[in-house]
Biopython code that builds the backbone (N, CA, C, O; Angstrom):
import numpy as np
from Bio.PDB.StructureBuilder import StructureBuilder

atoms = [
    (1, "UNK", "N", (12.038, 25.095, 51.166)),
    (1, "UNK", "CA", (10.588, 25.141, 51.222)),
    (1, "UNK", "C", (10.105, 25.278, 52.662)),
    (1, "UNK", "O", (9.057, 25.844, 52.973)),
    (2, "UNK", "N", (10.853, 24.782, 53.406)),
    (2, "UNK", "CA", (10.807, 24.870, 55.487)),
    (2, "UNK", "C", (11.117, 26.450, 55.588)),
    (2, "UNK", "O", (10.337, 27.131, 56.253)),
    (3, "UNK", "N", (11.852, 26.859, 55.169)),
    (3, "UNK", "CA", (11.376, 28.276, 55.440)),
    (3, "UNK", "C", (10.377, 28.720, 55.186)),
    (3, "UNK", "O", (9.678, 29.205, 56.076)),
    (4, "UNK", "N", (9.946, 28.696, 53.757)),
    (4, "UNK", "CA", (8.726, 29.672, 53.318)),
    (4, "UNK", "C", (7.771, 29.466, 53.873)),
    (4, "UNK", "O", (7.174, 30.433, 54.345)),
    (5, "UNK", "N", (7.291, 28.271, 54.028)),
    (5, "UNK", "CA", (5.928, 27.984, 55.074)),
    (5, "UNK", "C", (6.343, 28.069, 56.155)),
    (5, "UNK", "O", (5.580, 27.374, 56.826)),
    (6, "UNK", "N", (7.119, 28.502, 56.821)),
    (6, "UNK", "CA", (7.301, 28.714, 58.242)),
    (6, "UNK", "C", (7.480, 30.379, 58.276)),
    (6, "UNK", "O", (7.500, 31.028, 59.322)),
    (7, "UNK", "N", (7.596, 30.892, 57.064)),
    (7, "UNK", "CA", (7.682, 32.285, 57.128)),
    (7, "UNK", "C", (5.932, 33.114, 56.587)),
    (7, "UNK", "O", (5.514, 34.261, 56.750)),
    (8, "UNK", "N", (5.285, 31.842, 55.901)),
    (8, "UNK", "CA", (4.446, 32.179, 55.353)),
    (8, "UNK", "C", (3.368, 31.857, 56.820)),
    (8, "UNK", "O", (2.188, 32.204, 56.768)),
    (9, "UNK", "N", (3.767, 31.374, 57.702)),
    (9, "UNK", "CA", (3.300, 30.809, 59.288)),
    (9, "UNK", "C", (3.306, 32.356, 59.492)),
    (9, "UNK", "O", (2.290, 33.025, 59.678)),
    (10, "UNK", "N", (4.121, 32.664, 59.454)),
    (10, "UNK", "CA", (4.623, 33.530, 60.752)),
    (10, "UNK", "C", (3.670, 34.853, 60.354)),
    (10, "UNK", "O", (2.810, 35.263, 61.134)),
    (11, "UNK", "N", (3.850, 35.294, 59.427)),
    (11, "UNK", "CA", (2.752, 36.007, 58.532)),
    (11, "UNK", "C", (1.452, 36.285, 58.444)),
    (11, "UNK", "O", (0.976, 37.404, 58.253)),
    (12, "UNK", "N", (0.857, 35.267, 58.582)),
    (12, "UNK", "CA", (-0.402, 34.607, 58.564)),
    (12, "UNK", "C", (-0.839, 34.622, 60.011)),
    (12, "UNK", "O", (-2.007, 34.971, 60.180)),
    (13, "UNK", "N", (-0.030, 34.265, 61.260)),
    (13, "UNK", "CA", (-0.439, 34.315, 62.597)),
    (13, "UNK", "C", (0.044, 35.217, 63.439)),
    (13, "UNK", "O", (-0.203, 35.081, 64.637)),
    (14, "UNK", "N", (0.810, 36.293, 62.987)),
    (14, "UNK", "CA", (1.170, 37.326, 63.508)),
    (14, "UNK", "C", (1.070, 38.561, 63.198)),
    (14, "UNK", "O", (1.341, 39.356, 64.098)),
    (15, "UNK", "N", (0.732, 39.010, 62.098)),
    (15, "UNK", "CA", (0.692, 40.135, 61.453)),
    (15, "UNK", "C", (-0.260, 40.992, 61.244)),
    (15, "UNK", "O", (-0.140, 41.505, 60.131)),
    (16, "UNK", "N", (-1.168, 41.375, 61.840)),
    (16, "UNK", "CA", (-2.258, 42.095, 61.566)),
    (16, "UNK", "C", (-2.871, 42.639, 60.636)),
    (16, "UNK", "O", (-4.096, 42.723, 60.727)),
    (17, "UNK", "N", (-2.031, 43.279, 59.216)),
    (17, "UNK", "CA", (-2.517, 43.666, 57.943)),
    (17, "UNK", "C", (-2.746, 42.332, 56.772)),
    (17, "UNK", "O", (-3.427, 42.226, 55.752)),
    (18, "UNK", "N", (-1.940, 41.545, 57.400)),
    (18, "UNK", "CA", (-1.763, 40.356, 56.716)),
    (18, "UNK", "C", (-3.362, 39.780, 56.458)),
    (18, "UNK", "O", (-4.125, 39.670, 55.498)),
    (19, "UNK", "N", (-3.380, 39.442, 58.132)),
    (19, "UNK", "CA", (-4.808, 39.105, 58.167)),
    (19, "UNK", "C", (-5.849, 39.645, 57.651)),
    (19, "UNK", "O", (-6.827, 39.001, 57.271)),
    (20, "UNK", "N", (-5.734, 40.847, 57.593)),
    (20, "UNK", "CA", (-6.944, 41.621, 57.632)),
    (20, "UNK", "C", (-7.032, 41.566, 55.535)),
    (20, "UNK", "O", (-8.156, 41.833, 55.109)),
    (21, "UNK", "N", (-6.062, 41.287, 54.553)),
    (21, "UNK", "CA", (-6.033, 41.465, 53.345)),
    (21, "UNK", "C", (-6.504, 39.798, 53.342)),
    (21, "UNK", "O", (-7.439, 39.456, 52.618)),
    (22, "UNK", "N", (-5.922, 38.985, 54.041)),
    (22, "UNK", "CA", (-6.374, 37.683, 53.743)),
    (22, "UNK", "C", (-8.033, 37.409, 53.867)),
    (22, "UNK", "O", (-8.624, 36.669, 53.080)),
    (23, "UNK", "N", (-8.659, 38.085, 54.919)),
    (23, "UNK", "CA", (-9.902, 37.921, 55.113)),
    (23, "UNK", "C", (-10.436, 38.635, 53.828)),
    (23, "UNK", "O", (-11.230, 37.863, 53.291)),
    (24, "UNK", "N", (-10.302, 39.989, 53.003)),
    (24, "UNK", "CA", (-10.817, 40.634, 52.213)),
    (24, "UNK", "C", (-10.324, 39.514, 50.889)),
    (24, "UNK", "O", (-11.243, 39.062, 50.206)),
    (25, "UNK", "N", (-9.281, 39.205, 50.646)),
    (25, "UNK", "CA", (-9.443, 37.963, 50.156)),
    (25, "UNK", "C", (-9.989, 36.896, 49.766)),
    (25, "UNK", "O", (-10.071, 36.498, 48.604)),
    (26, "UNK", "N", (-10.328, 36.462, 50.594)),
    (26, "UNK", "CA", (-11.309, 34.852, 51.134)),
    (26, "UNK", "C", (-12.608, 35.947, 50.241)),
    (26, "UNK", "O", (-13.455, 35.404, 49.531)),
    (27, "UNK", "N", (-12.592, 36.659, 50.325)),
    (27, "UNK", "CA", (-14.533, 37.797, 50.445)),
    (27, "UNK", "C", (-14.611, 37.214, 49.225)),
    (27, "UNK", "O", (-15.435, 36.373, 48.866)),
    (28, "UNK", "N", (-13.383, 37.874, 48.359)),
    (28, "UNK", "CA", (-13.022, 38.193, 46.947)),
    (28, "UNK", "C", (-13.681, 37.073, 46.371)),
    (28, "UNK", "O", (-14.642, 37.160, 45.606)),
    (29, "UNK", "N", (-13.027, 35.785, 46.836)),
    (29, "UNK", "CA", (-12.928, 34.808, 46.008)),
    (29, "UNK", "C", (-14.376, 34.291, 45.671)),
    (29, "UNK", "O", (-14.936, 34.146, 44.584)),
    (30, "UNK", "N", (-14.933, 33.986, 47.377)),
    (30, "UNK", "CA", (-16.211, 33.563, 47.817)),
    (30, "UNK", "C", (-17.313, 34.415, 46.751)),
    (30, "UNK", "O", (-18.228, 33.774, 46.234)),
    (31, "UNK", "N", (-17.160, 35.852, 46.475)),
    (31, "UNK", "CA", (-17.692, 36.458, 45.616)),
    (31, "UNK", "C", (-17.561, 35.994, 44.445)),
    (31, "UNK", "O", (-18.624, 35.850, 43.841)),
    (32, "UNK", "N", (-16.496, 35.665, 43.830)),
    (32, "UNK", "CA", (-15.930, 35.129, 42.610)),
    (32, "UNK", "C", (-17.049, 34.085, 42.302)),
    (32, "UNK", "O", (-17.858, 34.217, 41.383)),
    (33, "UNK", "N", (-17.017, 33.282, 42.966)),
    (33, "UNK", "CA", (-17.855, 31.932, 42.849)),
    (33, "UNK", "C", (-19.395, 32.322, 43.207)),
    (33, "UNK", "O", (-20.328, 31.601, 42.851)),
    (34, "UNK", "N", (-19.522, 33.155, 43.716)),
    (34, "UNK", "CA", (-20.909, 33.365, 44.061)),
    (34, "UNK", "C", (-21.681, 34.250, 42.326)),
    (34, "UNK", "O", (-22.691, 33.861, 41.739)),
    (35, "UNK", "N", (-21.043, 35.101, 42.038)),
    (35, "UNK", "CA", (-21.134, 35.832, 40.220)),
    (35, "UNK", "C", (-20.776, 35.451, 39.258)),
    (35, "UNK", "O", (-20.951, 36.039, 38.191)),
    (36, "UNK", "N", (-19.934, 33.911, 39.450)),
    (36, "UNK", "CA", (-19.437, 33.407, 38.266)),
    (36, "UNK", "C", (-18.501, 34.080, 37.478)),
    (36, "UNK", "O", (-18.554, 33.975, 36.253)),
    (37, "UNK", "N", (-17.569, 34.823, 38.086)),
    (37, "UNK", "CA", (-16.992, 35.583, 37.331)),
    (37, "UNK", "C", (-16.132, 34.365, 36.061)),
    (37, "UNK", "O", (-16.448, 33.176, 36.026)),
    (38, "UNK", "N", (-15.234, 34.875, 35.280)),
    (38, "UNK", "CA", (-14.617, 34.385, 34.035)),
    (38, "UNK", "C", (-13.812, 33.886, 34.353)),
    (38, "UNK", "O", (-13.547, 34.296, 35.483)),
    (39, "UNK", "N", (-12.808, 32.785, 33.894)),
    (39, "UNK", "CA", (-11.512, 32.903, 33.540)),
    (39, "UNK", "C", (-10.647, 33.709, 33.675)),
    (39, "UNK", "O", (-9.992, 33.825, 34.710)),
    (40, "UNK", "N", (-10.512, 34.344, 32.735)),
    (40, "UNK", "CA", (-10.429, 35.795, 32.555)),
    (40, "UNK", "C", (-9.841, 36.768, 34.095)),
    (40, "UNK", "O", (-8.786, 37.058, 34.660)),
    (41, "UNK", "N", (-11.260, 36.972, 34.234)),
    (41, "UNK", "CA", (-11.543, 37.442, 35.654)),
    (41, "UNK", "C", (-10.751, 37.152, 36.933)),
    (41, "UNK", "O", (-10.267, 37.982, 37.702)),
    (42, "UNK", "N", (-10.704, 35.524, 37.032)),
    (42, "UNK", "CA", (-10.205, 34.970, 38.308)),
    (42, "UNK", "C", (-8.885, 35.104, 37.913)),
    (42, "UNK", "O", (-8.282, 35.440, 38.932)),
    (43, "UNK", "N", (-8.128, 35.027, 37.011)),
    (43, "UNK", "CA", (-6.819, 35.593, 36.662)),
    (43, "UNK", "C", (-6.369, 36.767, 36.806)),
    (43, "UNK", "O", (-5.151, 36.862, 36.954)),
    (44, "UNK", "N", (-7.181, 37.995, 36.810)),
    (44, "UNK", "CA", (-6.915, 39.431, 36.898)),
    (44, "UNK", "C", (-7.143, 39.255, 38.713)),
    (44, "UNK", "O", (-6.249, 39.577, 39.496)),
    (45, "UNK", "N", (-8.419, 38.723, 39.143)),
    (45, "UNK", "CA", (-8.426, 38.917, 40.549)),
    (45, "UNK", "C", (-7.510, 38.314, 41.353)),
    (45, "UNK", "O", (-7.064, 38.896, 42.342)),
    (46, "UNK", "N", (-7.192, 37.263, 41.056)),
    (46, "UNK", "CA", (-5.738, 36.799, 41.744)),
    (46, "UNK", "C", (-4.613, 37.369, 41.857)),
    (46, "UNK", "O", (-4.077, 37.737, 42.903)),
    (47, "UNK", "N", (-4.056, 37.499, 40.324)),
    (47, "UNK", "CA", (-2.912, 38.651, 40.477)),
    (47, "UNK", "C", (-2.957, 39.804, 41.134)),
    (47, "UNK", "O", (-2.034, 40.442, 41.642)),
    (48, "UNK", "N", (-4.278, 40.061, 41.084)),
    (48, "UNK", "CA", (-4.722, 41.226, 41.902)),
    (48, "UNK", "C", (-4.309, 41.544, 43.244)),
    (48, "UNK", "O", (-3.645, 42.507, 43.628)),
    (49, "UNK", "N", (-4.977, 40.253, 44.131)),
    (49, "UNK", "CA", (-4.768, 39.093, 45.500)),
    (49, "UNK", "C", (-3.436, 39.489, 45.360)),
    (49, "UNK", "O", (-3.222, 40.631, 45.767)),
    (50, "UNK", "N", (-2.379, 38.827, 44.859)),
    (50, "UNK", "CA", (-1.087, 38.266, 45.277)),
    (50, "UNK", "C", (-0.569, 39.370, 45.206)),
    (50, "UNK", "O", (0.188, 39.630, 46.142)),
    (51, "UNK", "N", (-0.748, 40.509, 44.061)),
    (51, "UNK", "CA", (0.057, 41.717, 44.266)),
    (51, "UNK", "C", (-0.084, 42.599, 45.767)),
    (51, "UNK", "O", (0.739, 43.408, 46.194)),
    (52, "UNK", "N", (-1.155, 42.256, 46.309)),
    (52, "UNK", "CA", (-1.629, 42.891, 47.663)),
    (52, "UNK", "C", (-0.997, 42.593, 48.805)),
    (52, "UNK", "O", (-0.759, 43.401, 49.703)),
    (53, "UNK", "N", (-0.686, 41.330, 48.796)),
    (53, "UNK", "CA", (0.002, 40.159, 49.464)),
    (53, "UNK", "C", (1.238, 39.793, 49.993)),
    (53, "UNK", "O", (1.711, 39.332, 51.032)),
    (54, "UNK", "N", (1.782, 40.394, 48.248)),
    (54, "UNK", "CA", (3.391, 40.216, 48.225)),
    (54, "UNK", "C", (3.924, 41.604, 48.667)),
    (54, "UNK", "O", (5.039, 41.819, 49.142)),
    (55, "UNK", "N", (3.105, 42.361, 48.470)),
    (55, "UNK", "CA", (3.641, 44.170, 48.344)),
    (55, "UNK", "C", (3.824, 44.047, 50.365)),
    (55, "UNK", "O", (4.866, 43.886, 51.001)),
    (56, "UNK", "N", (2.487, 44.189, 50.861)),
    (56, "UNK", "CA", (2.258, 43.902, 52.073)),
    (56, "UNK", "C", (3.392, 43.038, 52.957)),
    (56, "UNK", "O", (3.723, 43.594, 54.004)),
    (57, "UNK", "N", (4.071, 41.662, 52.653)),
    (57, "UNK", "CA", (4.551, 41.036, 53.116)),
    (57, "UNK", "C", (5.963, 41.619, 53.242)),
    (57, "UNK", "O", (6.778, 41.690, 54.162)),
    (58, "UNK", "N", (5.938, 41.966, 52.095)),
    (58, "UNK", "CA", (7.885, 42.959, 51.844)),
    (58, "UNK", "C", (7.181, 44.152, 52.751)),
    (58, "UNK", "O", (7.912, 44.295, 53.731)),
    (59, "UNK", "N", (6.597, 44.630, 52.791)),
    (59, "UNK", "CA", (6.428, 45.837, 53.440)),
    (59, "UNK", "C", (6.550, 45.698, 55.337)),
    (59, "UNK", "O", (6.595, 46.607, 56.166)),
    (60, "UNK", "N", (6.569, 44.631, 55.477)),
    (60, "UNK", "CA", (6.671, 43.963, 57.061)),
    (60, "UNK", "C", (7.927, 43.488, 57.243)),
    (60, "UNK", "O", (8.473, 43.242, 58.319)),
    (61, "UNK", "N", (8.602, 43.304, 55.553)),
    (61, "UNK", "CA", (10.011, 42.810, 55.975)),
    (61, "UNK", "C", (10.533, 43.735, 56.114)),
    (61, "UNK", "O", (11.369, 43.643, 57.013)),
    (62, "UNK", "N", (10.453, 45.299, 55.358)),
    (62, "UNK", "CA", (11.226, 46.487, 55.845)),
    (62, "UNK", "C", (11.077, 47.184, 56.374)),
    (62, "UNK", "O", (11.541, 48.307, 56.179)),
    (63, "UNK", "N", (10.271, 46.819, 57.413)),
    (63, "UNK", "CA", (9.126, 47.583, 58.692)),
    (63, "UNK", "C", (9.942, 46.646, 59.977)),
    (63, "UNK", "O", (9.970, 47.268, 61.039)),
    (64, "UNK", "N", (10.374, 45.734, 60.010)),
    (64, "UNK", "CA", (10.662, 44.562, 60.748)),
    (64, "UNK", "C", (12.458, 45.289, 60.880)),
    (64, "UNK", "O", (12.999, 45.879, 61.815)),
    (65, "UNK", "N", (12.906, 44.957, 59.675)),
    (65, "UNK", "CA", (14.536, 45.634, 59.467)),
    (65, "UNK", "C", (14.331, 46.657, 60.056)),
    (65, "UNK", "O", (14.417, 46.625, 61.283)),
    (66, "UNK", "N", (14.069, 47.626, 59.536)),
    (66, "UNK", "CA", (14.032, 48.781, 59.798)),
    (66, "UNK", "C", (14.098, 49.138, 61.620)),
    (66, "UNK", "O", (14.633, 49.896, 62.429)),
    (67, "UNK", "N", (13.557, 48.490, 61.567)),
    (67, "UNK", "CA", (12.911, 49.203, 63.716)),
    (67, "UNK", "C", (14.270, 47.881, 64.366)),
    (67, "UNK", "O", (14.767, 47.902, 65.492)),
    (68, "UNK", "N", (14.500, 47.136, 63.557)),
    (68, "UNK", "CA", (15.855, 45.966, 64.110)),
    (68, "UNK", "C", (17.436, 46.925, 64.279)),
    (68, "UNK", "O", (18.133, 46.995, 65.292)),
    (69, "UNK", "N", (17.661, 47.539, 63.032)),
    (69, "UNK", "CA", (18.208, 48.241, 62.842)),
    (69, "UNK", "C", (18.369, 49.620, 63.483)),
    (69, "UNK", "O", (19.433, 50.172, 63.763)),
    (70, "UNK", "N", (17.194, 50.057, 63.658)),
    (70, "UNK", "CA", (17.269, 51.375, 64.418)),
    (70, "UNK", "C", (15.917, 51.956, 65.581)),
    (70, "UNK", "O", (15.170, 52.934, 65.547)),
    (71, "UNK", "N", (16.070, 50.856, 66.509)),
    (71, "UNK", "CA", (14.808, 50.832, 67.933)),
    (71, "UNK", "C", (14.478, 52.299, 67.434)),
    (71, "UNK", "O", (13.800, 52.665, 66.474)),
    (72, "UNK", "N", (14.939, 52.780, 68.066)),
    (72, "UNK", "CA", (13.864, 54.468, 68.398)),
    (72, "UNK", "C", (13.716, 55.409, 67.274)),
    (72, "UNK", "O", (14.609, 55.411, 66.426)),
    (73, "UNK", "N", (12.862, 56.092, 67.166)),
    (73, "UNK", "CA", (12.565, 56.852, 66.241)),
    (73, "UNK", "C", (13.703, 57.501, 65.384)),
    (73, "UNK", "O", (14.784, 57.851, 65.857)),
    (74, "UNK", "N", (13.297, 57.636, 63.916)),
    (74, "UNK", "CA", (14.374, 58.208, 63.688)),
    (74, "UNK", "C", (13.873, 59.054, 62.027)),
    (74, "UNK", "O", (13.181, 58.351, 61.290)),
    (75, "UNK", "N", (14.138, 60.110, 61.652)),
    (75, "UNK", "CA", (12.847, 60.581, 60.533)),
    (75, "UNK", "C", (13.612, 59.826, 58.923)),
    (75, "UNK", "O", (13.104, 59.966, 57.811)),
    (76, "UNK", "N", (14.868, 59.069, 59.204)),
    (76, "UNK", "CA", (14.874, 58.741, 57.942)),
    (76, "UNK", "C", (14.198, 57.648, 57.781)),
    (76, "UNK", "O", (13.258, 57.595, 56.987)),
    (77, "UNK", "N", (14.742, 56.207, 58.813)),
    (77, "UNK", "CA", (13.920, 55.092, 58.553)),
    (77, "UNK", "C", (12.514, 55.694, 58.804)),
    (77, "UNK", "O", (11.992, 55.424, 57.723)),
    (78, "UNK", "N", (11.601, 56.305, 59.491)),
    (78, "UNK", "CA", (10.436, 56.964, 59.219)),
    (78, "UNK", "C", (9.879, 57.008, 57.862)),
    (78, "UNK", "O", (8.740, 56.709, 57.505)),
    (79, "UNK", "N", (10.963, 57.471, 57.096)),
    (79, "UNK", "CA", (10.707, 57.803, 55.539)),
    (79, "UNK", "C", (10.795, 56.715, 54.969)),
    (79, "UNK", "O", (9.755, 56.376, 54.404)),
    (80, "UNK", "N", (11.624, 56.035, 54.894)),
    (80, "UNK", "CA", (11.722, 54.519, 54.276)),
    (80, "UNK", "C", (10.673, 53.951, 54.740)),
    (80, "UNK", "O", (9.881, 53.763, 53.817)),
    (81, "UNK", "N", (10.164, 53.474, 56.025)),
    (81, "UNK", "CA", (8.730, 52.966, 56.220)),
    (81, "UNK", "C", (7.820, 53.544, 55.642)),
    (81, "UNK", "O", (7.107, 52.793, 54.976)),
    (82, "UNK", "N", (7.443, 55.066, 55.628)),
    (82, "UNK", "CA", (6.291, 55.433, 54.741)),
    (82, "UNK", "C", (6.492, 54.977, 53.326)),
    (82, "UNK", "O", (5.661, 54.156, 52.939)),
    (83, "UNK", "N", (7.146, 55.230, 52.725)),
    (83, "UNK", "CA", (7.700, 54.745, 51.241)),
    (83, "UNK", "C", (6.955, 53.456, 50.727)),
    (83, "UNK", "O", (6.022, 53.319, 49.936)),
    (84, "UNK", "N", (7.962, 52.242, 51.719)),
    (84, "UNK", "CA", (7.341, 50.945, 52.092)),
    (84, "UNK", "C", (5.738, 50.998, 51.868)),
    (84, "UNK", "O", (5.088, 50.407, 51.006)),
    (85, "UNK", "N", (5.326, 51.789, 52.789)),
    (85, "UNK", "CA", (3.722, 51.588, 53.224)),
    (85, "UNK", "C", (2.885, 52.184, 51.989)),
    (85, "UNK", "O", (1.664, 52.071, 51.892)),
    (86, "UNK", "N", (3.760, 52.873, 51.006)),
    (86, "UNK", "CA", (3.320, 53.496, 50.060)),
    (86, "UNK", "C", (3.345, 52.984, 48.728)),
    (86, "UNK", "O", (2.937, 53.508, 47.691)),
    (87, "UNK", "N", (3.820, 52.018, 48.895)),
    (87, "UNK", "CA", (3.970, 50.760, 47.515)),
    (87, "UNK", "C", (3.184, 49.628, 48.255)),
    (87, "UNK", "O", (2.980, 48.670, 47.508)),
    (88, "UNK", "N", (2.735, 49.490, 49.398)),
    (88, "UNK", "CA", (1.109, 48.794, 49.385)),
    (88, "UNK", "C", (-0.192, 49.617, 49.607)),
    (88, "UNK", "O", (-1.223, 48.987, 49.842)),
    (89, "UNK", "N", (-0.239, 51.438, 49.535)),
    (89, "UNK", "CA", (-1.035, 51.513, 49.046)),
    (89, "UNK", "C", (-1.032, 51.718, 47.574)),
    (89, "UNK", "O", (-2.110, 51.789, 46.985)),
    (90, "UNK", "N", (0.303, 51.838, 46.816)),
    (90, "UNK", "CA", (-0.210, 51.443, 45.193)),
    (90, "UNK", "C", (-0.847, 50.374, 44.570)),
    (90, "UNK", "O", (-1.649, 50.376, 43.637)),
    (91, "UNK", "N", (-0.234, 49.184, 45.416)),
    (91, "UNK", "CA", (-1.049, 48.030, 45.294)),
    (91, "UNK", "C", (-2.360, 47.922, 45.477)),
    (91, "UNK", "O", (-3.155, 47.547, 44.615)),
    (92, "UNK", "N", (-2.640, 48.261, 46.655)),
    (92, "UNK", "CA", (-4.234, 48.287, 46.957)),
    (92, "UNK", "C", (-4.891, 48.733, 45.925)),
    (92, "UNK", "O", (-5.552, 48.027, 45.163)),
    (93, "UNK", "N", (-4.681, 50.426, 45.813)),
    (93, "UNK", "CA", (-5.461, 51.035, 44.770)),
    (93, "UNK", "C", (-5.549, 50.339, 43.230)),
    (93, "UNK", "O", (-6.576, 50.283, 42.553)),
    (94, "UNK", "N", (-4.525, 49.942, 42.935)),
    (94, "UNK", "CA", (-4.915, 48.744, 41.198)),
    (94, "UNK", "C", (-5.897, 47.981, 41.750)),
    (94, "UNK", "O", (-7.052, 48.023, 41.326)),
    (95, "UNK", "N", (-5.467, 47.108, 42.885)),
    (95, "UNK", "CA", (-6.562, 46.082, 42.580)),
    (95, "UNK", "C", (-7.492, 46.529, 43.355)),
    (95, "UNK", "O", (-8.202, 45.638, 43.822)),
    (96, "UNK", "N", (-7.824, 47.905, 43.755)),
    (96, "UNK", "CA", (-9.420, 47.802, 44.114)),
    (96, "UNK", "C", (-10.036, 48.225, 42.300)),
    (96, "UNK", "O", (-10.996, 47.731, 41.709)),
    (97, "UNK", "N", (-9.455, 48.856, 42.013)),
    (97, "UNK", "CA", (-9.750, 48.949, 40.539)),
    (97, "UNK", "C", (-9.954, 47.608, 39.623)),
    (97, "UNK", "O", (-11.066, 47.197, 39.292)),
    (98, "UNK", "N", (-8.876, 47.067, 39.308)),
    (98, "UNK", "CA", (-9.366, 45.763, 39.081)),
    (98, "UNK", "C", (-10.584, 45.226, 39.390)),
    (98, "UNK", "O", (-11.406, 44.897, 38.534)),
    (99, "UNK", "N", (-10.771, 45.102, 40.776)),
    (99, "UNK", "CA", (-11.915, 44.359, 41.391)),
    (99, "UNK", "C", (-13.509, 45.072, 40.711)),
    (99, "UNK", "O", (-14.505, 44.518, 40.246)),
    (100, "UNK", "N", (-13.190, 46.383, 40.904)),
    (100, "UNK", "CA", (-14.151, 47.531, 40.578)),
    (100, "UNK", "C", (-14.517, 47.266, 38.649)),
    (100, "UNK", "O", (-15.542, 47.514, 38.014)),
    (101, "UNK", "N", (-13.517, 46.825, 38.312)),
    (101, "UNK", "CA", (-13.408, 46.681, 36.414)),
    (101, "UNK", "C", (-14.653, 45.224, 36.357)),
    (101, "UNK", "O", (-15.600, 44.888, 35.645)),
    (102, "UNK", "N", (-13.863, 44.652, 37.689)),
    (102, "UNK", "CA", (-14.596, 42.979, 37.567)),
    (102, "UNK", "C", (-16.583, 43.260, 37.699)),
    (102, "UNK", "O", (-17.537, 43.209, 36.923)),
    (103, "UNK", "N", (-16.354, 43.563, 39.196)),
    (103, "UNK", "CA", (-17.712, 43.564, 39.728)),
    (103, "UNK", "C", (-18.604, 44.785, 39.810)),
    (103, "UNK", "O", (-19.131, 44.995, 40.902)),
    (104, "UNK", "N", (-18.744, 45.263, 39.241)),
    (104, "UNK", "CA", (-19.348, 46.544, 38.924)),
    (104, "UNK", "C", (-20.473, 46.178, 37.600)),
    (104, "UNK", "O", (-21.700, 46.255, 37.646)),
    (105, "UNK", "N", (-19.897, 45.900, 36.823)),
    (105, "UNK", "CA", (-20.912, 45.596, 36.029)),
    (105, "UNK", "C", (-21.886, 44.346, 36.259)),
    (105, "UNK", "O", (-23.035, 44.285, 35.822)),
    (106, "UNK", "N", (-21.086, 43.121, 37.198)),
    (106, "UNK", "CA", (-21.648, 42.368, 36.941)),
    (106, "UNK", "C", (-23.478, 42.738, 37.990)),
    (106, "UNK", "O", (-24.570, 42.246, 37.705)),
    (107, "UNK", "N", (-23.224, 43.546, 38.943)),
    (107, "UNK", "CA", (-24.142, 44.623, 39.547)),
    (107, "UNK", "C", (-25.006, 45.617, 39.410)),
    (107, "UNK", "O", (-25.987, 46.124, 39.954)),
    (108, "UNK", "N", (-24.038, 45.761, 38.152)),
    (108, "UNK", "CA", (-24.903, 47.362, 37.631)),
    (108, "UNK", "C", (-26.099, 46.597, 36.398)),
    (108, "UNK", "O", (-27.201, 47.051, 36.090)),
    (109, "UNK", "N", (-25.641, 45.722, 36.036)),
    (109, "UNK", "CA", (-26.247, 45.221, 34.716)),
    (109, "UNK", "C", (-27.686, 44.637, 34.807)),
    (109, "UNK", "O", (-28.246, 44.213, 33.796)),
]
sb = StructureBuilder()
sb.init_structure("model")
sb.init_model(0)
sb.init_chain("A")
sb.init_seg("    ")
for serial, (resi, resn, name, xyz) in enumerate(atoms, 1):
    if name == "N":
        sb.init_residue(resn, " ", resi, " ")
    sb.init_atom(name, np.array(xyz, "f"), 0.0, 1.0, " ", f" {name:<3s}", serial, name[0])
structure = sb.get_structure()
C-alpha cells in the first residue's frame, strides 16, 4: 500500500496531464453536486473519472520506460508513445460523451 500512495504522490505532484485531468475532475464532481445529478449518474461519471486517470497514469508509465530505455529519439518507441497517448485519447473521448449523455440535458431542459 507504501508504494501506491507514494506512486499515487508522485503522480499527483509531478505530472502535468495528471494534474490538469484531476482539476477537470474536481469541476466534474463540484458540478455533480451543484445539478444533482443521480446515482446512476455519479456511477457512470466516476468510472468515467477513473477510466481517464488510469489510461493517463499507464500512459506516463510507458512514456517514462520508454525514454529510460531508449534516451534519444527513436521512430519506433515514437510509435509506441503515440499509441500510448492514443488509448488516453480513447478514454477522453467516452467520457466526454458520457459527461455530454449526463449534462446536456440537465441544461437543455
Amino acid at each position: 500500500m507504501n508504494y501506491a500512495l507514494k506512486g499515487l504522490w508522485i503522480l499527483i505532484t509531478t505530472e502535468n496531464s495528471i494534474k490538469t485531468h484531476i482539476i477537470i475532475s474536481i469541476s466534474l464532481i463540484i458540478l455533480g453536486f451543484v445539478v444533482k445529478i443521480s446515482t446512476v449518474e455519479w456511477a457512470l461519471q466516476l468510472l468515467a473519472i477513473a477510466l481517464v486517470l488510469v489510461t493517463e497514469s499507464l500512459n506516463t508509465v510507458i512514456e517514462k520506460t520508454a525514454n529510460f530505455i531508449h534516451p534519444d529519439f527513436n521512430k519506433k518507441i515514437g510509435n509506441i508513445k503515440d499509441i500510448s497517448a492514443g488509448a488516453v485519447a480513447f478514454a477522453m473521448l467516452f467520457s466526454i460523451i458520457v459527461e455530454l449523455i449526463i449534462y446536456l440535458p440537465k441544461f437543455t431542459d
